[in-house]
N, C-alpha and C positions, 0 to 999 in steps of 0.2 A: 410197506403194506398198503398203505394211502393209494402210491402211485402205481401197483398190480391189481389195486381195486379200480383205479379211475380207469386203466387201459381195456378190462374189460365190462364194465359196464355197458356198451354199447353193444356188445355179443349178450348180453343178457338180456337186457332191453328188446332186442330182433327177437327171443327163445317165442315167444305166443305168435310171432307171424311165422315161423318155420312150424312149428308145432298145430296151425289153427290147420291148414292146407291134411298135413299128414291124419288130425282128428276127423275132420269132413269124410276121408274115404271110408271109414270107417263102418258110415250109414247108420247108426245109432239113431240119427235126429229122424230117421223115418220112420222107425219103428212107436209108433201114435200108443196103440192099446197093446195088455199083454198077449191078444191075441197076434197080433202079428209078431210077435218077443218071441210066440212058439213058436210060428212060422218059420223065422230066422234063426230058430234051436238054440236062442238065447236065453237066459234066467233072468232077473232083475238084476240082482247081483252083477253080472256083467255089462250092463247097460250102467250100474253106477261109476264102472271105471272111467267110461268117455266124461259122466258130469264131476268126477275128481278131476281128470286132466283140466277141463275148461278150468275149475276153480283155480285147480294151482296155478297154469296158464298165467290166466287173469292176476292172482295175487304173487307174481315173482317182481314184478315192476313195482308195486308198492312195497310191497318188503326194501327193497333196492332204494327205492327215494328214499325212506323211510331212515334206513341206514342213514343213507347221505344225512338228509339231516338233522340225524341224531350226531355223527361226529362232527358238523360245522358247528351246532350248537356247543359240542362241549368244546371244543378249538375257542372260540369265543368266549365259551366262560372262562376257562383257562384264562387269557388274555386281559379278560376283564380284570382277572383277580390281580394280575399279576401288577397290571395298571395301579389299581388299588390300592397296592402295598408297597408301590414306586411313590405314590402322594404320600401315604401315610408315614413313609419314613422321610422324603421330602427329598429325593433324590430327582434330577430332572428327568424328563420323558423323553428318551430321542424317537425324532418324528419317521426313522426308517421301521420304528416298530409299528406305526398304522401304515406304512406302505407294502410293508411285506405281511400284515395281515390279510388286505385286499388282494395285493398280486402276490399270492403265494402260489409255489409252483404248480400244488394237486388243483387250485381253482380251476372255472371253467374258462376259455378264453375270450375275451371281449369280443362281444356283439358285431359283424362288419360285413361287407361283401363277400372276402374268401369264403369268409362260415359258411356265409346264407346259400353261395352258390357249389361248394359241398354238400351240403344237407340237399340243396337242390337237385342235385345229379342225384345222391341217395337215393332218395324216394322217389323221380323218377326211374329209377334203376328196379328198386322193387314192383312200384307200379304197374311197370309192364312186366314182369313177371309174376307177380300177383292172374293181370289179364292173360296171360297167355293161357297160364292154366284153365282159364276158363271160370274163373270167381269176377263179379262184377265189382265186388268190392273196393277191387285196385285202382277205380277210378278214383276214389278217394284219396289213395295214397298217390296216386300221377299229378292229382290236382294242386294235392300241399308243392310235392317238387316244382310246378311248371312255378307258383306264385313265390316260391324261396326263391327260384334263378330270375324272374323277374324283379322281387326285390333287390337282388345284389344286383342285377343291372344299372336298377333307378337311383340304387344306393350309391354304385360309380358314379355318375352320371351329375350327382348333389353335391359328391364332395370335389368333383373339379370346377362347378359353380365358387365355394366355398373359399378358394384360392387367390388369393390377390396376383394380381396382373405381376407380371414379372418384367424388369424396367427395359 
């Protein structure tokens, strides 16, 4: 379950950038006063469904974190107790049980250049697609990419500093 929820979490997380593009066409956000509502032979009532979509939109990603960590939290208490009751009967602690709490398999994976320069093509990748469409927005999204693939550059770059000479 863990690991069918970690694989798509990222397809979730996208849903308000594929959905913000498809709301826009819409033309909702122009319609100012109800006189123009009649103009566009719209009700109120149909102009509420664009401001439901934004909301949902908006609250699918907090729901989602939210999830997450609501079950790390309870992963950890579990763990905590179980700790607990390993002292309390006075049995020793083997130390692969905090290693495989950290590196467990659903975790996310440590921080490095591959990541940074994935995520970096990512958002480059939207970004201009974002731009094409014709949203200026995407410059935002071009700008986080361009600075993820320059830190994984700067981040190679440190850890062969990092390296003792080889004899």
């Amino acid at each position: 379950m863990k690991n069918r929820f970690n694989k798509f979490r990222g397809m979730i997380l996208l849903l308000p950038l594929v959905a913000g593009p498809l709301h826009a066409q819409t033309n909702f956000a122009s319609a100012q006063t109800s006189g123009q509502l009649a103009m566009m032979e719209l009700s109120g009532g149909e102009s509420m469904i664009g401001l439901a979509a934004v909301i949902i939109g908006c609250s699918i990603p907090i729901f989602v974190i939210g999830l997450q960590l609501y079950f790390r939290h309870q992963r950890n208490k579990m763990l905590h107790e179980t700790i607990r009751s390993m002292v309390d009967k006075g049995t020793p602690i083997p130390p692969e049980l905090f290693t495989n709490a950290t590196n467990g398999a659903d975790s996310w994976p440590r921080r490095g250049p591959h990541r940074d320069l994935r995520y970096g093509l990512l958002c480059l990748g939207i970004g201009i697609g974002i731009l094409i469409t014709g949203y200026p927005s995407g410059w935002i999204v071009l700008l986080v990419g361009v600075a993820f693939v320059v830190a994984s550059i700067l981040e190679k770059k440190d850890k062969g500093d990092r390296q003792p000479p080889k004899p």
